[in-house]
N, C-alpha and C positions, 0 to 999 in steps of 0.2 A: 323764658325763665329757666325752662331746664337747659339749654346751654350756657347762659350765665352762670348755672349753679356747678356744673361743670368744667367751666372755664374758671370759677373760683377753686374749685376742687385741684385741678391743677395745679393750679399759680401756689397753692400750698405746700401740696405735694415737692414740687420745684424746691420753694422755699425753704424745704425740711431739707432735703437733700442737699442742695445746696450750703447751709448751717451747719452741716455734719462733714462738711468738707467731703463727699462721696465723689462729687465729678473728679476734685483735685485728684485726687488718689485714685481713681477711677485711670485720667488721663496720665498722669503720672507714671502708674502702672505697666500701659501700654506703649509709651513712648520710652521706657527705659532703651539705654544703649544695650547689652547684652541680654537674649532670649534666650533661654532656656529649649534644647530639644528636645524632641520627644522618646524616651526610654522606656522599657518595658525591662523591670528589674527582678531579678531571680531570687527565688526564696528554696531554701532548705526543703529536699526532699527527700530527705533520712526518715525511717521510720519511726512514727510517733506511736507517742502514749496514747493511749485509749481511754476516756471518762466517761462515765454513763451518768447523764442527770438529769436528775427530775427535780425539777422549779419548786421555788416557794406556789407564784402564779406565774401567769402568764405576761404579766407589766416587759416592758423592756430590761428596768434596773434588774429583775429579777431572773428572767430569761436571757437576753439580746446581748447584755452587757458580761453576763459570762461567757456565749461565745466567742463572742469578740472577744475579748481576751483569753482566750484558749487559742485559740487561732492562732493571734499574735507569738504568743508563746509555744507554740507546737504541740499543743496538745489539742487531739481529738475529741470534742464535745459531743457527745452521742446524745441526743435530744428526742423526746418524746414524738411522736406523731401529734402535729396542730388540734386532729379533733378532739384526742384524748382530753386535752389540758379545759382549764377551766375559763371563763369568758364574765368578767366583771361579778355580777350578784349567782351566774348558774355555776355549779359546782362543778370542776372536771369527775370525767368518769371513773373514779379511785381504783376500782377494779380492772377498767381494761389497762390501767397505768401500772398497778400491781403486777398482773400478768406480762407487759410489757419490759419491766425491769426484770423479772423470771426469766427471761425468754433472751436476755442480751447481757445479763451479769456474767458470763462464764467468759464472754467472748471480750473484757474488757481487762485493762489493768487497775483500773479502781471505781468507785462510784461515788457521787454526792447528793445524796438523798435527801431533801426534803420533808420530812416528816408529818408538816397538818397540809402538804400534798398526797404523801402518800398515803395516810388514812383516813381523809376529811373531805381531799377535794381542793384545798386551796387555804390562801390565809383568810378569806374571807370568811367562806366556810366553816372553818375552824372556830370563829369567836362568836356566829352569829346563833339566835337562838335555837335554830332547827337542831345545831352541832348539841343542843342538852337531850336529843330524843335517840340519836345514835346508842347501840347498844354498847359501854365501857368494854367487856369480854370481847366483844367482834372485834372492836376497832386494835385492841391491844393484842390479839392475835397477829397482825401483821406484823409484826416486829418478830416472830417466828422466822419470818422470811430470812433476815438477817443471820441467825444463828447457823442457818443449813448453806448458804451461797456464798456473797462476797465477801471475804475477807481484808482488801484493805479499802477498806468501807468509812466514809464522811459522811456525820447523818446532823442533822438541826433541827432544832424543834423551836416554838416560836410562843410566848407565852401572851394572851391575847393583852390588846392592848385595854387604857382605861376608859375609851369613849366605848361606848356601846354601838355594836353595829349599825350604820345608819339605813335604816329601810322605812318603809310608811308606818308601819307597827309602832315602832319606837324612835324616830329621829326629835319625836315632838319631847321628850323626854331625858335630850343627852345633855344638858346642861342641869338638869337635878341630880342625874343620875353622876356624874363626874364630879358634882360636891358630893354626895352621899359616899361616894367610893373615900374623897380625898380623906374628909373628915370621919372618918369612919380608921379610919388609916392613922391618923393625929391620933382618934380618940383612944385607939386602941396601944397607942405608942407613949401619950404624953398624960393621959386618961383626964383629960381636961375638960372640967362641964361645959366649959362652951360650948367645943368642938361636937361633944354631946347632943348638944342643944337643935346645932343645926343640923346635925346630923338626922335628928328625928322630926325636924321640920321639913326635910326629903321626905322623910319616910311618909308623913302625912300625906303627903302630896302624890307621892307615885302610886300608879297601880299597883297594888301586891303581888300580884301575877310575876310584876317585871322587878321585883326586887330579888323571887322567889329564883326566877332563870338567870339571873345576873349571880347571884351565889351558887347558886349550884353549878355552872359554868367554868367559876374558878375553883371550887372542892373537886369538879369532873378533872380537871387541867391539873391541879396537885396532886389528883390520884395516879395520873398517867403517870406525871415528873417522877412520883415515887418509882413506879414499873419500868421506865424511862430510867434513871439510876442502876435500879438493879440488873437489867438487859445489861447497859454499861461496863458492870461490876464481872461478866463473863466477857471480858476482853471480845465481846462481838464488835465495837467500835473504833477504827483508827484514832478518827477523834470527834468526840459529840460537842455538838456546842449548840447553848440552850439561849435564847436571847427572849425581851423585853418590849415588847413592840410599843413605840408611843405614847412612852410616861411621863409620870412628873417625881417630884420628891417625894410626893405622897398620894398615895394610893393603892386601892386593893388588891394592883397585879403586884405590886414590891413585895406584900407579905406572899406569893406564890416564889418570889425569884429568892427571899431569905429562907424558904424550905426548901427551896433547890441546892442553893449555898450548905445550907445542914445533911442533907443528905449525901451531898458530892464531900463534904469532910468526913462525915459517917463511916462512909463507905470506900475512904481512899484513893478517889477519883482526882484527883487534883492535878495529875498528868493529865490525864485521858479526858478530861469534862472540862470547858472553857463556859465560863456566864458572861454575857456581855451584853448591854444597852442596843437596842436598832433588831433590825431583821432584814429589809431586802438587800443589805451591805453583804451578809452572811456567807453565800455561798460565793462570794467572789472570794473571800478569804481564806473558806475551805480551800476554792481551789490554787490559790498564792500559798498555803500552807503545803497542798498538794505536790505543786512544781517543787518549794523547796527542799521538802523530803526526799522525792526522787528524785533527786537532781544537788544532793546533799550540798544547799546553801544555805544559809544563816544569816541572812542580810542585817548589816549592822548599821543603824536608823541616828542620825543625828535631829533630835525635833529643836524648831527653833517659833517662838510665838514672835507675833507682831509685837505686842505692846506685853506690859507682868500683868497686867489681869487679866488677859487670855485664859490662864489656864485653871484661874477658879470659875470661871463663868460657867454656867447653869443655862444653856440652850435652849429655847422651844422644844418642849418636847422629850423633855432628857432628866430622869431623877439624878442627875449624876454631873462632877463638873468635864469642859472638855480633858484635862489632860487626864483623868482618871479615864475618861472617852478613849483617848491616844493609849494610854496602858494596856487598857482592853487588846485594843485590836493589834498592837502588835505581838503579845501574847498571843494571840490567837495564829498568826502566822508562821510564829514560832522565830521572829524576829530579835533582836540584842538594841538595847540602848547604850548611845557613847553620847560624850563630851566632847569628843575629839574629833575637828572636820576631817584632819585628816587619817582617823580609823574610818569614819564613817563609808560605808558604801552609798548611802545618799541623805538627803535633808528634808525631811517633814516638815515644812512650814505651814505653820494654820494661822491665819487671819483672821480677824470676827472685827468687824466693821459696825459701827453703830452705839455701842456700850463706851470705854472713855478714849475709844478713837473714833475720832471725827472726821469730816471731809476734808478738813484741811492738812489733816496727818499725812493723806493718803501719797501723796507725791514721795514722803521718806520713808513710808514700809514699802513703796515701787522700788527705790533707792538701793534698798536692803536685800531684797530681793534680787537684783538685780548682780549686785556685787557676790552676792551667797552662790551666784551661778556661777561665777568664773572659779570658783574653788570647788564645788560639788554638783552633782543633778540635783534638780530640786524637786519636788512635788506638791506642789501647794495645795493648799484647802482654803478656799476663799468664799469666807462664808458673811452675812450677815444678819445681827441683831436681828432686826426688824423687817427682814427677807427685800430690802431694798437695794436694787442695782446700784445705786449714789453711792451703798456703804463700803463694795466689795472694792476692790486692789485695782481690778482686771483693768478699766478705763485707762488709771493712770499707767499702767505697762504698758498700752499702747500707745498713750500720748508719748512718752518715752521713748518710743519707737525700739521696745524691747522685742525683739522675734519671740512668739510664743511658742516658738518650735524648740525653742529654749528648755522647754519645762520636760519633766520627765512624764509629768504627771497632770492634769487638774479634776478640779472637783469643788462645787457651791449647791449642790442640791440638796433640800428637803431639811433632814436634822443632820446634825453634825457628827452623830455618828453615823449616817449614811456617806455624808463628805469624805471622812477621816478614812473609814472603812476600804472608800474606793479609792481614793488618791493613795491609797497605802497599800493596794493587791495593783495597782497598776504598776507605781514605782517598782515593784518586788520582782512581779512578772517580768516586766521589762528586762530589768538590770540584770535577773538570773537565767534569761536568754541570750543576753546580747555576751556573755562569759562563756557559755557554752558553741556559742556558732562560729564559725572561720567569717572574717573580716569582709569576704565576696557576700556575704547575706546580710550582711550588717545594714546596706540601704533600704533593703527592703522589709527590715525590722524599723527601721526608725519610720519608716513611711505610715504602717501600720497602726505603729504607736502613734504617732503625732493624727493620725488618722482617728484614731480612738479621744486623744487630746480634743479633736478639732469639734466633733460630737458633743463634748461635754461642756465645751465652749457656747455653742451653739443650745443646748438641751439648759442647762442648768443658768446660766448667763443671760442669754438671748432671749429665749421662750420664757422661762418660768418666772424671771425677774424683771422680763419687758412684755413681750408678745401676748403672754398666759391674762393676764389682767386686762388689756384692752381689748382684747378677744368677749373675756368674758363679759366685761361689762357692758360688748355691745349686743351680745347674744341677748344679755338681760332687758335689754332696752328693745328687744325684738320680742321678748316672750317668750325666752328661752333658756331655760334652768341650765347651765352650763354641767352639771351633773346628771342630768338625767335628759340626754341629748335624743336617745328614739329617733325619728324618721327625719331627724335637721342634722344625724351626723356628719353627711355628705356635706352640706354646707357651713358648719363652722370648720371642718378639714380647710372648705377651702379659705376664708379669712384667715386660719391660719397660717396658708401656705404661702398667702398675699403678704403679710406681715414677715414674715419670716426668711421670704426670699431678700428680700431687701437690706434685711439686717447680714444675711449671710455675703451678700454683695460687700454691702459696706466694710464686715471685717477680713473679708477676703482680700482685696485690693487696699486696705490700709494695713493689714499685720501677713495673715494667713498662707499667702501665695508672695509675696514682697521678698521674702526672708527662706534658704536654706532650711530643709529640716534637717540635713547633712551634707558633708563635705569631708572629703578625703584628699589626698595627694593629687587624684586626678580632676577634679571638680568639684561641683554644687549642685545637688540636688534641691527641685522645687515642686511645690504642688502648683500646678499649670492651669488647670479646671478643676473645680469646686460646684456641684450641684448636688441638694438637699433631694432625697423624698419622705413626705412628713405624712402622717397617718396617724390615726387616733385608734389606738390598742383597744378600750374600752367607749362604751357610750358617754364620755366624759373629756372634760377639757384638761383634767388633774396632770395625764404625761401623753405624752408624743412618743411614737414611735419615727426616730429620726435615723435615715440611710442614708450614707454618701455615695457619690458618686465621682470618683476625682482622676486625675493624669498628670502621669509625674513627667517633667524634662529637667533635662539636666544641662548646665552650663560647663565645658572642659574647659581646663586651665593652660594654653598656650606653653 
């Protein structure tokens, strides 16, 4: 029987692969007339910039994904020591990180700080109840550090978001607690007995305890914002920016983000202080803001939507619609909007799959796409509705047999201001290095980038809209809380790595490696080998830490 079940197990397997067309492309691949050699391509050895940063946390989007793009771009990301930072629910060591930033701000040419890092420990930290027992005086002493040391200093703060921290204390309670917040929010806005009504039909319900830490929490967090302003208001900051983590239209972090807004008008900050929707987007933006300043560019953004309801849509997760989302952030980078493809320096296209585009759309925003690239770089945001793979673009580009090396930029992860965020510090970064460098570095910037591409491909695409779910669901069916993983890390890593390999196969050999990620006068360059290492950052299945491993050959042109 167990070889039966095994020999069925196969015959399926086969059968999957074989449906996805993987052999064809597979052989296809390898049987091509001209190979690619193998090169080893020079990168720019001029002296770089210096950044010193300290993370929101330790997640990849939040660490990993800035240096890699510092990298790419020539700047020096000067990163904490591993044990300092924080590890899922334990807080990082805030003090030896304090210390540490003391200890290396002089020897940098700027910094991008972190802020409920640098005084909490982490984002988690920051919102969970312990952060109501911190002394306000101690913690807002560290902002001292600022006034005496760096001066062209990037700092962010993070206003927590609406669910309430999920731990065993309180996860049983995050679905009263998230109406009590919303309605509370109405009630106070629209003062409708309803909203009223239910509102104190929570209240009945919750322990008072946790209503009592849930408010003081955000009174603690307004208090800072106010201190937080003021620090501001003494030009200690390049540029602050204060963000929203995981809202909706209504609720009771938005009244913390409208006295932020008062405060930053108050006080004349409107230069200097950016508010914006999201948080682990943040400090990629900083540092896309970063490069542009020194490196005095101004990138000027043509955004182009799929479909016209694009840009009032209202996101998972988002009080706000996306193109007010797209306003945010390129403000924040300090970026120009045109009309005009050809002022533009590149095209923000964002995508939202699911709402009144449908699967059968998708073949003509491929189309679009497609054609948008022979006139400009593109950067897309390929996002959807209902976080389903069916809804996103990406499929039909490849049936298309579009090269994704194509793109300047991608991005489909989490909420749409994380998307927006990163597809828009990529495009920036990119395009305001590849202006600055002589043409001989030029392949080994696009390799980089397309390298960063390929990640995001794989990360947001792959895993979170394929892999991430039937992982979990089989974990679940094993008796095993995908969030709270404990001593079965090691083995959901590896179903991971079984799932995943395969997918990275499959787009390897039908788009990835197929296709040039540049070409010059003298040839075409390709990505030749392509291998993943995938690891799980936290006890949890939520993100991957995804490495490449790749090798470029290039084809000469006769």
């Amino acid at each position: 029987m167990k070889t039966l079940a095994k020999l069925f197990a196969a015959i399926l397997l086969i059968s999957a692969i074989l449906y996805n067309g993987f052999l064809l492309n597979c052989l296809s691949f390898y049987l091509r007339k001209d190979k690619p050699v193998p090169v080893t391509l020079s990168k720019d050895d001029s002296p770089r910039l210096g950044l010193l940063f300290m993370p929101l946390d330790s997640r990849p989007p939040c660490l990993d994904f800035v240096s890699q793009l510092g990298k790419m771009s020539g700047i020096n990301i000067i990163l904490p020591p591993k044990p300092f930072l924080d590890n899922y629910f334990q807080p990082a060591d805030y003090y030896a990180l304090r210390q540490w930033a003391i200890n290396n701000s002089s020897s940098t040419d700027g910094a991008i700080i972190s802020l409920d890092m640098f005084l909490y420990g982490g984002l988690i930290a920051s919102r969970r109840s312990q952060t109501n027992q911190l002394d306000e005086e101690s913690a807002l002493k560290g902002l001292e550090f600022f006034e005496q040391r760096q001066k062209n200093l990037y700092a962010f703060s993070v206003i927590p978001r609406l669910l309430i921290a999920e731990d065993d204390a309180t996860k049983l309670w995050q679905y009263h607690m998230m109406v009590y917040s919303t309605k509370k929010d109405m009630e106070d806005t629209f003062n409708n007995p309803a909203d009223f009504a239910r509102m104190q039909e929570m209240l009945d319900r919750v322990p008072p305890e946790l209503i009592e830490r849930f408010n003081k929490l955000y009174q603690k967090n307004d208090a800072f914002n106010h201190q937080l302003a003021l620090t501001a208001k003494k030009n200690v900051f390049r540029q602050l920016v204060v963000g929203q983590d995981d809202g909706q239209p209504f609720g009771r972090p938005n009244a913390n983000m409208h006295k932020m807004a008062a405060y930053r008008q108050e006080l004349g900050l409107e230069d200097s202080m950016s508010l914006t929707q999201g948080a682990d987007e943040i400090a990629m933006l900083q540092l896309a803001r970063y490069a542009n300043i020194s490196r005095d560019y101004q990138p000027k953004i043509k955004v182009v939507y799929a479909h016209d309801s694009v840009p009032d849509l209202v996101m998972h997760f988002m009080p706000i619609t996306v193109a007010e989302t797209v306003r945010e952030k390129v403000g924040i980078i300090g970026g120009l909007f045109t009309n005009s493809p050809q002022e533009a320096d590149f095209i923000l296209f964002v995508h939202c799959g699911g709402g009144e585009l449908g699967m059968s759309d998708l073949p003509k925003v491929a189309d679009r796409i497609i054609s948008l690239t022979r006139e400009k770089p593109v950067a897309l945001v390929d996002l959807s509705v209902n976080f389903f793979r069916r809804e996103t673009v990406l499929r039909s580009l490849i049936e298309k047999k579009f090269p994704l090396s194509s793109l300047i930029a991608y991005a489909g992860w989490n909420t749409s201001s994380n998307s927006i965020g990163t597809a828009l510090s990529q495009g920036s970064l990119f395009l305001n290095s590849k202006r600055r460098l002589d043409k001989q570095y030029w392949p080994k910037l696009y390799q980089e980038n397309f390298e960063f591409t390929i990640s995001r491909v794989l990360d947001d695409w792959a895993y979170q809209k394929d892999a991430q779910d039937s992982v979990d669901q089989y974990l679940r069916w094993k008796g095993i809380d995908p969030y709270r993983l404990g001593a079965e890390k090691s083995y959901a890593e590896g179903k991971i790595r079984q799932r995943m390999f395969w997918l990275a196969k499959d787009l390897f050999y039908a788009n990835l490696g197929r296709y040039p990620f540049y070409a010059d006068d003298s040839g075409a360059y390709y990505i030749t080998k392509l291998q993943t290492d995938i690891t799980l950052p936290w006890e949890r299945t939520f993100e991957i830490r995804l490495l490449l491993q790749t090798e470029v050959g290039k084809i000469t042109y006769q």
